[in-house]
N, CA, C and O atoms as a GROMACS GRO file, in nm:
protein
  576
    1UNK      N    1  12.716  -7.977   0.187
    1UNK     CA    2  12.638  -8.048   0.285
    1UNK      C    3  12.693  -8.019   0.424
    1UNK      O    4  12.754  -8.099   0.494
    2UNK      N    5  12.658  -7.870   0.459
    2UNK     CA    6  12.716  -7.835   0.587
    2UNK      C    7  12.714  -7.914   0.749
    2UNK      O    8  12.804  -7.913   0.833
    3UNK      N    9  12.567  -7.986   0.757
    3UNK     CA   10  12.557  -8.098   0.862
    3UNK      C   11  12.621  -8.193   0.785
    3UNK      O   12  12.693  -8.220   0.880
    4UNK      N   13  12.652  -8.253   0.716
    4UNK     CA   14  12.675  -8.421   0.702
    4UNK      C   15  12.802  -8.423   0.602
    4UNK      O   16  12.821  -8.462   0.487
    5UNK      N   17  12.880  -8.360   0.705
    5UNK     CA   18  13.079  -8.358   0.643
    5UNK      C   19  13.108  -8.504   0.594
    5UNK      O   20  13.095  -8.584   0.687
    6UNK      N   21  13.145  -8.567   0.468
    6UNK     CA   22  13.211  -8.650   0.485
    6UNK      C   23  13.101  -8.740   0.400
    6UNK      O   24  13.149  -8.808   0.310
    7UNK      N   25  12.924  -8.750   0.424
    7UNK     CA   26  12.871  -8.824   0.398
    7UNK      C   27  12.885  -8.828   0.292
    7UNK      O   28  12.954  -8.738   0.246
    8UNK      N   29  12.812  -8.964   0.166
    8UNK     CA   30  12.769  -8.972   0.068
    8UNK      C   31  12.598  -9.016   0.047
    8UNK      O   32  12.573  -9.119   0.108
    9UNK      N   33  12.495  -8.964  -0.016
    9UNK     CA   34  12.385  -9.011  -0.022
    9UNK      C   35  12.333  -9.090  -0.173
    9UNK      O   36  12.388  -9.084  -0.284
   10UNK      N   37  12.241  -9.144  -0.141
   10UNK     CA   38  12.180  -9.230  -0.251
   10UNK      C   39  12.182  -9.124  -0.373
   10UNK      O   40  12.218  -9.010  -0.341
   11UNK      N   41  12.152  -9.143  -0.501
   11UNK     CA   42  12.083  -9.076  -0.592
   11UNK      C   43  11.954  -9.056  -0.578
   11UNK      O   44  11.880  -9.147  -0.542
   12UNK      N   45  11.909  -8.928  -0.604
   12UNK     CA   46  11.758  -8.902  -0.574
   12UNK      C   47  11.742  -8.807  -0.388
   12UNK      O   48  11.642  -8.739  -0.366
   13UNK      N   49  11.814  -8.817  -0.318
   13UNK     CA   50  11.814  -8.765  -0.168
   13UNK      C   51  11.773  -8.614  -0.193
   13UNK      O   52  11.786  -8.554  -0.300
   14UNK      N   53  11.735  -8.575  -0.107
   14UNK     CA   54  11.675  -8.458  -0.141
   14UNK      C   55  11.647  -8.384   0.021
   14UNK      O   56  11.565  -8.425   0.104
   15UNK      N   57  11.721  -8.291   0.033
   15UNK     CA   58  11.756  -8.171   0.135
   15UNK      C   59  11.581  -8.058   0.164
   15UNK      O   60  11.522  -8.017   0.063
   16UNK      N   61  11.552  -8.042   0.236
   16UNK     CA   62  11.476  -7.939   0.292
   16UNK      C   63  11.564  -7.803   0.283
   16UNK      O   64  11.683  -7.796   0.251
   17UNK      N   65  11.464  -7.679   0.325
   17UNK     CA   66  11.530  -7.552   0.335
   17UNK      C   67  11.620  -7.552   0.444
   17UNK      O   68  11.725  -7.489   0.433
   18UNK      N   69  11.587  -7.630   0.574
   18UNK     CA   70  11.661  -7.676   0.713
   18UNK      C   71  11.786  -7.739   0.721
   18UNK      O   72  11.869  -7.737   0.812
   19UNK      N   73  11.790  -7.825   0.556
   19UNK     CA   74  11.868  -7.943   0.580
   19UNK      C   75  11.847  -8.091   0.640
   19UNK      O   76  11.919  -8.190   0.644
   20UNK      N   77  11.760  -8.071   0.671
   20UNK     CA   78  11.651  -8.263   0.649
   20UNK      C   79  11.691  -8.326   0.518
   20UNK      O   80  11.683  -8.256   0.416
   21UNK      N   81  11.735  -8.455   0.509
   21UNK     CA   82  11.798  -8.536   0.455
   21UNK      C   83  11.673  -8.632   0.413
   21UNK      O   84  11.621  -8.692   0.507
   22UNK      N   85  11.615  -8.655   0.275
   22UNK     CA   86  11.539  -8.735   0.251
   22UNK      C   87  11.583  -8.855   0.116
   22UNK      O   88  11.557  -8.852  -0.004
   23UNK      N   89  11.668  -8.965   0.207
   23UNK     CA   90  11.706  -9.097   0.116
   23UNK      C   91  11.633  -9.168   0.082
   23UNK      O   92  11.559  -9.230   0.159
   24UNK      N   93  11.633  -9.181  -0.080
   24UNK     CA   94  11.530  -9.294  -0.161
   24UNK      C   95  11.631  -9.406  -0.120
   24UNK      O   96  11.754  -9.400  -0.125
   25UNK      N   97  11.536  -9.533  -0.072
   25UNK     CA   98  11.651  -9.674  -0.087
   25UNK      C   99  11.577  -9.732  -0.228
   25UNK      O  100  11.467  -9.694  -0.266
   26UNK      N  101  11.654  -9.825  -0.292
   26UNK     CA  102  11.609  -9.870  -0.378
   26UNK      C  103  11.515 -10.034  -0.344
   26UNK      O  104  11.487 -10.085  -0.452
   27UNK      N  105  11.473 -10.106  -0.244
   27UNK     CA  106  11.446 -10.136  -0.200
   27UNK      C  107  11.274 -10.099  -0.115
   27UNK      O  108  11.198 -10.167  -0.047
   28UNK      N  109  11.272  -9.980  -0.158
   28UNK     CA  110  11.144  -9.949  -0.111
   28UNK      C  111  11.084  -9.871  -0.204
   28UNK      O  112  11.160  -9.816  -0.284
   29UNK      N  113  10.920  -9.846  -0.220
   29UNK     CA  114  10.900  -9.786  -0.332
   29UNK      C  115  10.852  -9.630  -0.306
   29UNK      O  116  10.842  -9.552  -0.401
   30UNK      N  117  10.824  -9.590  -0.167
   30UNK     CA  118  10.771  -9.454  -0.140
   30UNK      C  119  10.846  -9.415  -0.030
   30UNK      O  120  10.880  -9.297  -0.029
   31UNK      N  121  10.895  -9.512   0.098
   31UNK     CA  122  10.989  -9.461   0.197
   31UNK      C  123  11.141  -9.411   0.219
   31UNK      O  124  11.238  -9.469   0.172
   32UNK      N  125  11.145  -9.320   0.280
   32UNK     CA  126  11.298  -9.280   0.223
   32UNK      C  127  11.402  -9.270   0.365
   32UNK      O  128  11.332  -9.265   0.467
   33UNK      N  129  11.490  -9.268   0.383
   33UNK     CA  130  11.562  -9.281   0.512
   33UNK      C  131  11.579  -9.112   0.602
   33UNK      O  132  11.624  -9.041   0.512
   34UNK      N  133  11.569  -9.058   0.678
   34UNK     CA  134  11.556  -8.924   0.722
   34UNK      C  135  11.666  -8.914   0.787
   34UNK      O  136  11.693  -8.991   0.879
   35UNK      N  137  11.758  -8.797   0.742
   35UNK     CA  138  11.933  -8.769   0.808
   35UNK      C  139  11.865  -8.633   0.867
   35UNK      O  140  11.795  -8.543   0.819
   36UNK      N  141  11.923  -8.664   1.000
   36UNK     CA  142  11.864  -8.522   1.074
   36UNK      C  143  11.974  -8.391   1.124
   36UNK      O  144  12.042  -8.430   1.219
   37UNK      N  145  11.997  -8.286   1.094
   37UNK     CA  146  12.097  -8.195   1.110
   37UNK      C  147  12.167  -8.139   1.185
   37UNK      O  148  12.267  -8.068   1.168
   38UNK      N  149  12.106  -8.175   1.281
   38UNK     CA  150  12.144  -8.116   1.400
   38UNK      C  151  12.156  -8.236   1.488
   38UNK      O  152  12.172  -8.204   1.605
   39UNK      N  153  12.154  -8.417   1.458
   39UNK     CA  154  12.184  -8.463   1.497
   39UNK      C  155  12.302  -8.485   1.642
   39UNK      O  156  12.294  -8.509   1.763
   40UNK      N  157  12.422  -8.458   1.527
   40UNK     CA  158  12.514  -8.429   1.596
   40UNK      C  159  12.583  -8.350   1.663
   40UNK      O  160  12.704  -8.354   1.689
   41UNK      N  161  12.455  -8.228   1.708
   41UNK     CA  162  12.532  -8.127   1.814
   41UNK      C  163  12.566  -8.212   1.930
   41UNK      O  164  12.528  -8.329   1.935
   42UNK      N  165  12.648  -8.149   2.039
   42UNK     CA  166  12.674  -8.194   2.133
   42UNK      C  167  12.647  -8.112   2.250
   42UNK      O  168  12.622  -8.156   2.362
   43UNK      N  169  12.657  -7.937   2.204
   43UNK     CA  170  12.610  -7.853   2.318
   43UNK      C  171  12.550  -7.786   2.316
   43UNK      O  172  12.506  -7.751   2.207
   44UNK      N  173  12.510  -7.732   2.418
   44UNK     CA  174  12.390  -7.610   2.430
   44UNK      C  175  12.430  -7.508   2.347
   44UNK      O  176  12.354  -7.441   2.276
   45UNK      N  177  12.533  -7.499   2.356
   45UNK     CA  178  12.600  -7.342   2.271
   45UNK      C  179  12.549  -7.368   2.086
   45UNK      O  180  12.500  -7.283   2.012
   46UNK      N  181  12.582  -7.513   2.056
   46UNK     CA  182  12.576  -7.507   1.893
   46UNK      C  183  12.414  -7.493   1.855
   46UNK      O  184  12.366  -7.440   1.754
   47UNK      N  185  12.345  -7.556   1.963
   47UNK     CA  186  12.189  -7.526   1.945
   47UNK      C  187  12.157  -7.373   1.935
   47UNK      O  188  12.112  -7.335   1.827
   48UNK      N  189  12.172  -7.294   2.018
   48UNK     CA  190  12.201  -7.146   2.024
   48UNK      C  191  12.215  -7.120   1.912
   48UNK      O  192  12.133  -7.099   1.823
   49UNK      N  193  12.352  -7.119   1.913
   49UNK     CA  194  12.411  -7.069   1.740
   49UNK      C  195  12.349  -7.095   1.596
   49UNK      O  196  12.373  -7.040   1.488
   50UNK      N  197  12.264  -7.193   1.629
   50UNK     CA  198  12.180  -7.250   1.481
   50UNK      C  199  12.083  -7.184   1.402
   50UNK      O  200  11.975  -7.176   1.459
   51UNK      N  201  12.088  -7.132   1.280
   51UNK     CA  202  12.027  -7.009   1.203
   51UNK      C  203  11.933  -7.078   1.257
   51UNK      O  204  11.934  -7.200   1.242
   52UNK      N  205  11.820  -7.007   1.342
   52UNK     CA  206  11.677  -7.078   1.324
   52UNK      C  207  11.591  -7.006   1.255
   52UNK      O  208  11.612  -6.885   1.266
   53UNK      N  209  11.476  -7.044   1.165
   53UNK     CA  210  11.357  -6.962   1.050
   53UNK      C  211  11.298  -6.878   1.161
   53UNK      O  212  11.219  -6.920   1.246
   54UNK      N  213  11.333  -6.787   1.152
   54UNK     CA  214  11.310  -6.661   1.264
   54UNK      C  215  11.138  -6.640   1.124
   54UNK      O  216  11.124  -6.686   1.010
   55UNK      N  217  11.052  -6.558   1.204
   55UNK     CA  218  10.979  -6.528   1.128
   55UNK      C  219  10.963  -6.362   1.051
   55UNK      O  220  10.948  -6.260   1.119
   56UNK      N  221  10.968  -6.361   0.947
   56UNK     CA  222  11.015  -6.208   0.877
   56UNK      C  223  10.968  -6.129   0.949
   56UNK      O  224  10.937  -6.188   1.052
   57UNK      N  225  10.934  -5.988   0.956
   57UNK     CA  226  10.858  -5.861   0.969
   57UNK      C  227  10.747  -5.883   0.957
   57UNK      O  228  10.650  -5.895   1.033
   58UNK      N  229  10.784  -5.892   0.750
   58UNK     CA  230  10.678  -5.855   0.663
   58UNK      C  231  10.572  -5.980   0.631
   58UNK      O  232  10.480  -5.974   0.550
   59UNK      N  233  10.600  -6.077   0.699
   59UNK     CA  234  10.514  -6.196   0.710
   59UNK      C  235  10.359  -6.160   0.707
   59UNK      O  236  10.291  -6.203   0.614
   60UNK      N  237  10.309  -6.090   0.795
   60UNK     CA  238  10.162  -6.070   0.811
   60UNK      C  239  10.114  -5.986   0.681
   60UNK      O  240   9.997  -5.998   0.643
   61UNK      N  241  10.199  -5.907   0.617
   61UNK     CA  242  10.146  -5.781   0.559
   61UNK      C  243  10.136  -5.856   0.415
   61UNK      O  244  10.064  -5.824   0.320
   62UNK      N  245  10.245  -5.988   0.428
   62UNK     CA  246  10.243  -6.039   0.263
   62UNK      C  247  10.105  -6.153   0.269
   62UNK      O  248  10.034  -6.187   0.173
   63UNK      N  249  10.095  -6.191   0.387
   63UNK     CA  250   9.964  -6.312   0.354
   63UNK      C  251   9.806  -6.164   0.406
   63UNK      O  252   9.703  -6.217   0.447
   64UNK      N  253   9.806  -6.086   0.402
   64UNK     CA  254   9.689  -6.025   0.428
   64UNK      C  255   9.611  -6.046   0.261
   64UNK      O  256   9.490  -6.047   0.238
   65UNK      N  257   9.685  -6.056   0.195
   65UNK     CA  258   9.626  -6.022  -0.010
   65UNK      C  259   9.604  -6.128   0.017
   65UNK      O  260   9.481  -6.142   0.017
   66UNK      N  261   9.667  -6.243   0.048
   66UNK     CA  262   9.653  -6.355  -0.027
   66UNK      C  263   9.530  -6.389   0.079
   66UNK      O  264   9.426  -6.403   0.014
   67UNK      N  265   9.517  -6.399   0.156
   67UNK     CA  266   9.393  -6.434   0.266
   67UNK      C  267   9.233  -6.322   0.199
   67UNK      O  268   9.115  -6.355   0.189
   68UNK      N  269   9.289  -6.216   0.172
   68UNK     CA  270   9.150  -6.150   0.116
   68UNK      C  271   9.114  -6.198  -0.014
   68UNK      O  272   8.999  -6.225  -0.047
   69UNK      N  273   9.243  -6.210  -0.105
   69UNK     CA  274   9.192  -6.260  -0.253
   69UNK      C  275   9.099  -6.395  -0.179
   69UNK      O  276   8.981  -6.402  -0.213
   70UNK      N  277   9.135  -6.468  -0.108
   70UNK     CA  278   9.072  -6.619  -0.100
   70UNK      C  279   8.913  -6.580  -0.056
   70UNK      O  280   8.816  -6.618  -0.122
   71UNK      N  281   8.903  -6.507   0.055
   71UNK     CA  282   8.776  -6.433   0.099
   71UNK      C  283   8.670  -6.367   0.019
   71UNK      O  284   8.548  -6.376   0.030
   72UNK      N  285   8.738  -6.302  -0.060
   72UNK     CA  286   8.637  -6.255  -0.207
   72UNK      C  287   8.605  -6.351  -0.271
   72UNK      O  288   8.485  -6.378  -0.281
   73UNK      N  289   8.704  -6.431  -0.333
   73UNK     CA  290   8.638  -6.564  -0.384
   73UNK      C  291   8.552  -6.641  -0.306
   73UNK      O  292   8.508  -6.746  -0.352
   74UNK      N  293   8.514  -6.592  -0.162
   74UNK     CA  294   8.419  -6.706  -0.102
   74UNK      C  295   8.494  -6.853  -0.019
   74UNK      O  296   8.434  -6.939   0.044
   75UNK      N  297   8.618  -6.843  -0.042
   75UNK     CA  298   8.652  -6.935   0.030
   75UNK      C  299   8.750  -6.943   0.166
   75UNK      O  300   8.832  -6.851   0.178
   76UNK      N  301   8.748  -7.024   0.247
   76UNK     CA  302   8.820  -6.964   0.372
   76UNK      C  303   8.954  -7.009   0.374
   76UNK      O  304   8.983  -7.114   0.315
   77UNK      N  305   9.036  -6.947   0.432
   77UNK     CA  306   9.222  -6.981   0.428
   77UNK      C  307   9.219  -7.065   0.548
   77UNK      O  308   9.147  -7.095   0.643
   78UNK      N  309   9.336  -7.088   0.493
   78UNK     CA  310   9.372  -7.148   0.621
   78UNK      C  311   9.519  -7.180   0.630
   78UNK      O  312   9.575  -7.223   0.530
   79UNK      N  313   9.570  -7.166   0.718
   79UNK     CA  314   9.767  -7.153   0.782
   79UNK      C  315   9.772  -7.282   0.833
   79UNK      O  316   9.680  -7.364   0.835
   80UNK      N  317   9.902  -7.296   0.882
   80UNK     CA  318   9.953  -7.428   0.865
   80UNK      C  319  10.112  -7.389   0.963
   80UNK      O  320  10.220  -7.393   0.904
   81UNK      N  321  10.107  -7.364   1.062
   81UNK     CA  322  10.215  -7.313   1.129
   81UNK      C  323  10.336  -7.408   1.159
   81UNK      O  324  10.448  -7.364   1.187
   82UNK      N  325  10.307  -7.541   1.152
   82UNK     CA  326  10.403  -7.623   1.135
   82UNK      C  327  10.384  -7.656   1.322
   82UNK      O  328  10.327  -7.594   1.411
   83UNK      N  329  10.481  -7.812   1.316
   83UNK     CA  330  10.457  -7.870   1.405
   83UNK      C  331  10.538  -7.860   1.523
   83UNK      O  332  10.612  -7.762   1.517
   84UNK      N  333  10.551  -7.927   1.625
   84UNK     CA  334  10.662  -7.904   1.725
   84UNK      C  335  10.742  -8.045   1.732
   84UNK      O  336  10.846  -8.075   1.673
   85UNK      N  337  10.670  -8.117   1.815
   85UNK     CA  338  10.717  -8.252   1.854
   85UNK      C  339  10.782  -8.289   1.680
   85UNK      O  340  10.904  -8.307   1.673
   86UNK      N  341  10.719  -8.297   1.580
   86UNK     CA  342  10.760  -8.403   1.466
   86UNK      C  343  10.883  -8.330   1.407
   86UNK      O  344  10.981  -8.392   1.364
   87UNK      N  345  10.873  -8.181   1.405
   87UNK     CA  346  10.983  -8.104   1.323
   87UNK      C  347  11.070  -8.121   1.397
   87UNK      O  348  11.180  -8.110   1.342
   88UNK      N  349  11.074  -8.158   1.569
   88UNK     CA  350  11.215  -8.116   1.648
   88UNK      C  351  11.249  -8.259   1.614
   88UNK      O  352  11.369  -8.286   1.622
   89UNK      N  353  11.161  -8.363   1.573
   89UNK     CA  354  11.278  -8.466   1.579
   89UNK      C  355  11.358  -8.504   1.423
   89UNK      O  356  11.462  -8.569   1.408
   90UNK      N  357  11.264  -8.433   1.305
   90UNK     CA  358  11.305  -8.424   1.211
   90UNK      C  359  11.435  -8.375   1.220
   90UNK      O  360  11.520  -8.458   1.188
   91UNK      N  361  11.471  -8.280   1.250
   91UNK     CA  362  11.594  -8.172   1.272
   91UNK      C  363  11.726  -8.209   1.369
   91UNK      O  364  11.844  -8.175   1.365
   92UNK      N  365  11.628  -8.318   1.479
   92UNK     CA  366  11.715  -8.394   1.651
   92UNK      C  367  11.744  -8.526   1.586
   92UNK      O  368  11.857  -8.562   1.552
   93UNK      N  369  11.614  -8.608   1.568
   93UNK     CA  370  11.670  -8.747   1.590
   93UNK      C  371  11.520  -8.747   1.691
   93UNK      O  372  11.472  -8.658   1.762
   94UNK      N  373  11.486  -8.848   1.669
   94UNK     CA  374  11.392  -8.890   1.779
   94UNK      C  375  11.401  -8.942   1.896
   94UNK      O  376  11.306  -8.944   1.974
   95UNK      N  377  11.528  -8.992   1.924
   95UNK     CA  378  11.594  -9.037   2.010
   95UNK      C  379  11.659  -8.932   2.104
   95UNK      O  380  11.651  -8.941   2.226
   96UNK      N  381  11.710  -8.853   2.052
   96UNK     CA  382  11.770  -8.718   2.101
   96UNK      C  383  11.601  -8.641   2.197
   96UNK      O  384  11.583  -8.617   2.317
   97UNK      N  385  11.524  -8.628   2.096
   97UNK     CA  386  11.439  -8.559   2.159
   97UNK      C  387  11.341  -8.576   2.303
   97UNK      O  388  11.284  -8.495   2.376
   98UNK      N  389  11.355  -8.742   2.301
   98UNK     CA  390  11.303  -8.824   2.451
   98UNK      C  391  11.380  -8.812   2.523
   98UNK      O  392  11.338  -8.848   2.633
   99UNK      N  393  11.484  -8.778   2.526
   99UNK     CA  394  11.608  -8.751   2.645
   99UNK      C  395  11.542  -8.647   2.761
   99UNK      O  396  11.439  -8.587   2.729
  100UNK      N  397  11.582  -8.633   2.852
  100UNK     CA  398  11.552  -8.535   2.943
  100UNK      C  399  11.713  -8.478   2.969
  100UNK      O  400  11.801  -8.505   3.051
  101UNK      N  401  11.701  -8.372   2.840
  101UNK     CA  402  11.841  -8.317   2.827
  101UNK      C  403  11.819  -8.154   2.843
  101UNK      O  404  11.707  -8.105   2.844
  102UNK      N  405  11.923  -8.088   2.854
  102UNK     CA  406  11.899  -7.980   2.857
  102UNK      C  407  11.880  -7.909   2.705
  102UNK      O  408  11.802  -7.818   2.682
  103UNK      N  409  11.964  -7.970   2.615
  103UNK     CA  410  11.961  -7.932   2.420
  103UNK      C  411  11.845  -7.974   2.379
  103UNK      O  412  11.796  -7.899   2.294
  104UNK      N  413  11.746  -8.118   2.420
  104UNK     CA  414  11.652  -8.120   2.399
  104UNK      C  415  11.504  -7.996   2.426
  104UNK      O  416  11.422  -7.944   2.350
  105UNK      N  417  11.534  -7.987   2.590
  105UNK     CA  418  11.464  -7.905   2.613
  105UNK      C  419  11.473  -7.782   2.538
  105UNK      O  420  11.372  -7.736   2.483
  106UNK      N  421  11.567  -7.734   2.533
  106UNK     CA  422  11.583  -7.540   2.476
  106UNK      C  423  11.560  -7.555   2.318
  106UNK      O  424  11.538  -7.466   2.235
  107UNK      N  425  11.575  -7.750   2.292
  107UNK     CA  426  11.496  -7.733   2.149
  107UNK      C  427  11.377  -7.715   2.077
  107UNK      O  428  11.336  -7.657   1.977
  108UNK      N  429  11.327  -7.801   2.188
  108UNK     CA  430  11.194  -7.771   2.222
  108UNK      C  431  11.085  -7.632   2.283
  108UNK      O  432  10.964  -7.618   2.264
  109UNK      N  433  11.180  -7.543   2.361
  109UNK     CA  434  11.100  -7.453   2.390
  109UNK      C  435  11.137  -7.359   2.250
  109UNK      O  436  11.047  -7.288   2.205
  110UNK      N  437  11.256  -7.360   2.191
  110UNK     CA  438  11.267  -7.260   2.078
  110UNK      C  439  11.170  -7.307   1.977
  110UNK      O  440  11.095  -7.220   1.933
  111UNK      N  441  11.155  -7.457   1.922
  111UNK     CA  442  11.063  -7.467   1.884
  111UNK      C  443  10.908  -7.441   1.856
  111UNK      O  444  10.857  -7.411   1.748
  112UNK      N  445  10.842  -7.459   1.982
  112UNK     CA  446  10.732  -7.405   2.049
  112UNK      C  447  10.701  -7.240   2.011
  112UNK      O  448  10.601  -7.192   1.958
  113UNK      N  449  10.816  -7.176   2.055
  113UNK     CA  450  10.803  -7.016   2.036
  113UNK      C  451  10.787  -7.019   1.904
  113UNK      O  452  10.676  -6.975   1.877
  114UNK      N  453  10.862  -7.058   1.789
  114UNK     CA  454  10.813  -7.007   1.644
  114UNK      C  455  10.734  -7.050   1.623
  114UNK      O  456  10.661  -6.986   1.548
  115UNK      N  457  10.698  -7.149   1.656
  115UNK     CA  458  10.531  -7.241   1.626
  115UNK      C  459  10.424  -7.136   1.631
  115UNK      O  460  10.351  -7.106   1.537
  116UNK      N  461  10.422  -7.086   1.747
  116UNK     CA  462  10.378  -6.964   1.857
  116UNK      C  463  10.353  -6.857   1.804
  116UNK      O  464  10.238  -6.811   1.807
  117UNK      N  465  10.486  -6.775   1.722
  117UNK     CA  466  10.471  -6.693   1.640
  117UNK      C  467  10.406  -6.705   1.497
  117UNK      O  468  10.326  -6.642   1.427
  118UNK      N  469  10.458  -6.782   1.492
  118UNK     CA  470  10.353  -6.837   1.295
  118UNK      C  471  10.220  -6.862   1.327
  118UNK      O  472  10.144  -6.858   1.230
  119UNK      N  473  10.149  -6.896   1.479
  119UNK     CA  474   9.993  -6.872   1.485
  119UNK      C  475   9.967  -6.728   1.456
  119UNK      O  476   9.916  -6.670   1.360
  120UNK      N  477  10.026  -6.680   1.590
  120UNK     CA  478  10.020  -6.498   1.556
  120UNK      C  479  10.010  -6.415   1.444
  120UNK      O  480   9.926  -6.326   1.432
  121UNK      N  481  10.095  -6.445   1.363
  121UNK     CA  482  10.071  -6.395   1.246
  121UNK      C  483   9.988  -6.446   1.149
  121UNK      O  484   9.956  -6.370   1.057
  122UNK      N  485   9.936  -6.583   1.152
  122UNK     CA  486   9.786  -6.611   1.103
  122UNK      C  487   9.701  -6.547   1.128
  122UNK      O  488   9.627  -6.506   1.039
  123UNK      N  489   9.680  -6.511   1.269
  123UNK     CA  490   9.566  -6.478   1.305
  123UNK      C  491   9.552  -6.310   1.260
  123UNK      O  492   9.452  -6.242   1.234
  124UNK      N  493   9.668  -6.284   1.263
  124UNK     CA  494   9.685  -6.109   1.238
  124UNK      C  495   9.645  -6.111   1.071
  124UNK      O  496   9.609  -6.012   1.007
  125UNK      N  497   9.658  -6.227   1.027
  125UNK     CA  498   9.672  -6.180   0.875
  125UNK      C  499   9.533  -6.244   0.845
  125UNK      O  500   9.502  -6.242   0.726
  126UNK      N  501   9.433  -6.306   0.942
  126UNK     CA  502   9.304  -6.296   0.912
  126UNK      C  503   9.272  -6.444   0.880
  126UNK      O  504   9.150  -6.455   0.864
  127UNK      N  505   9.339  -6.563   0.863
  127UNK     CA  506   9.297  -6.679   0.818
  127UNK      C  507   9.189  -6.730   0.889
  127UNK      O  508   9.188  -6.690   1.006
  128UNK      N  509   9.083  -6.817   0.855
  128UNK     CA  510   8.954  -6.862   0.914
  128UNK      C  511   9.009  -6.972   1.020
  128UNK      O  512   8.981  -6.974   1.140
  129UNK      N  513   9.070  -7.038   0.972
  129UNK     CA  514   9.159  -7.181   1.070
  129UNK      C  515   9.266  -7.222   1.054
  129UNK      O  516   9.309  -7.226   0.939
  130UNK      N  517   9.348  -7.267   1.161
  130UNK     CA  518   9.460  -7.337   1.159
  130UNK      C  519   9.456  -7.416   1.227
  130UNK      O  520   9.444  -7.408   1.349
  131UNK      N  521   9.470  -7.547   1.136
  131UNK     CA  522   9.440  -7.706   1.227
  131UNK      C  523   9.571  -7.747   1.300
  131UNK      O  524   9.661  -7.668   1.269
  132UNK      N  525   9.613  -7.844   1.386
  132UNK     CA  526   9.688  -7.870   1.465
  132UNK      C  527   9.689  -8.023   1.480
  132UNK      O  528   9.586  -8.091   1.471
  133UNK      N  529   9.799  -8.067   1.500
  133UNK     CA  530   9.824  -8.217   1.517
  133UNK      C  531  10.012  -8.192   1.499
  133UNK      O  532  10.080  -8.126   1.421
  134UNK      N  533  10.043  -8.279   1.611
  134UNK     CA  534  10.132  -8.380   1.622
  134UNK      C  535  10.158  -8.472   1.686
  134UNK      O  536  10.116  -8.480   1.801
  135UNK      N  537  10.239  -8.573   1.626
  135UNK     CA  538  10.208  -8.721   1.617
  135UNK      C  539  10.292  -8.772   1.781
  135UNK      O  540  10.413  -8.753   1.795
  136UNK      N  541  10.255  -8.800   1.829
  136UNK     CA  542  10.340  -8.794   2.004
  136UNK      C  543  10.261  -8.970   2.036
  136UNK      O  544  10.276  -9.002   2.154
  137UNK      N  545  10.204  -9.050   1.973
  137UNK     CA  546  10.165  -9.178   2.028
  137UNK      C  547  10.203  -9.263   1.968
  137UNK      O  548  10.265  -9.242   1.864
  138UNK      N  549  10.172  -9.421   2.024
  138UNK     CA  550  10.229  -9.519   1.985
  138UNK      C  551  10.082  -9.562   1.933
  138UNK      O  552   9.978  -9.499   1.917
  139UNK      N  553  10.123  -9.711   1.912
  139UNK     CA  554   9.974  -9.767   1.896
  139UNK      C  555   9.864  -9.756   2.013
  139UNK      O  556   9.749  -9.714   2.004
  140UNK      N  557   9.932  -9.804   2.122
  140UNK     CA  558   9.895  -9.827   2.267
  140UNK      C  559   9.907  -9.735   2.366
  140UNK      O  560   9.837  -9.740   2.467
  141UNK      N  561  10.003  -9.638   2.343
  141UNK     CA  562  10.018  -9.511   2.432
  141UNK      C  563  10.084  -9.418   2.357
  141UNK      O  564  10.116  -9.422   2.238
  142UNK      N  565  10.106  -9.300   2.472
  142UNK     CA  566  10.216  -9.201   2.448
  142UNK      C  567  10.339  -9.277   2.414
  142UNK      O  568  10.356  -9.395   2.443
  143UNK      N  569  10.438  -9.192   2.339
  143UNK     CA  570  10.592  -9.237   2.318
  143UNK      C  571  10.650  -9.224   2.472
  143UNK      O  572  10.623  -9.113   2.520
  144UNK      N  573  10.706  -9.292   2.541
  144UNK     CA  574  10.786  -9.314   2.631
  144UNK      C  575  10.935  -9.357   2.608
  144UNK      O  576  11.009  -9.377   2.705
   0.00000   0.00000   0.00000
């Protein structure tokens, strides 16, 4: 558990490819507690340094089959490039990410760019749509 030296988690917790931390409490029957990995950087440099899911090469060339098989069958694809705002705080802390910091920011623009790139290569690899949403409001407003 390379982010979370030291911790112990519930039975049942369950890690992402990123390292997102997902705790069953026993106390609840579907919600789980979210340990975020990068929580505890402190500098610009360790953000830098952080393997980020760079996107392969061969990305476009492997979803071109799978986008035509769907097309012959008549039906339309569709990609899913993943989010900005919800993944950076999955990964930050949500708290971290409202800051007007400089680690926030460069998390956010690195963010953005792969977002950016995983459209690109949808579109290269032919999918009909890629829907978009993230969650940035309150009941009553924006998050502030």
């Amino acid at each position: 558990m390379k982010y979370y030296p030291g911790a112990t988690f519930n039975p049942g917790t369950t890690f992402d490819n990123c390292g997102v931390a997902s705790e069953p409490h026993p106390e609840t029957m579907h919600m789980t507690r979210m340990y975020h990995p990068m929580k505890n950087f402190t500098s610009l440099d360790e953000f830098k340094a952080h393997p980020y899911q760079e996107l392969r090469e061969d990305c476009v060339e492997m979803l071109i089959p799978v986008v035509n098989n769907l097309h012959d069958r008549g039906l339309a694809a569709m990609g899913i490039p993943g989010s900005i705002w919800e993944y950076s705080w999955c990964m930050c802390g949500m708290e971290d990410m409202m800051e007007d910091d400089e680690k926030a920011v460069y998390y956010m623009d690195k963010q953005t760019e792969l977002v950016r790139s995983r459209f690109v290569a949808l579109a290269r690899a032919g999918v009909d749509f890629i829907p978009r949403g993230d969650d940035i409001g309150m009941q009553h407003s924006i998050m502030k």
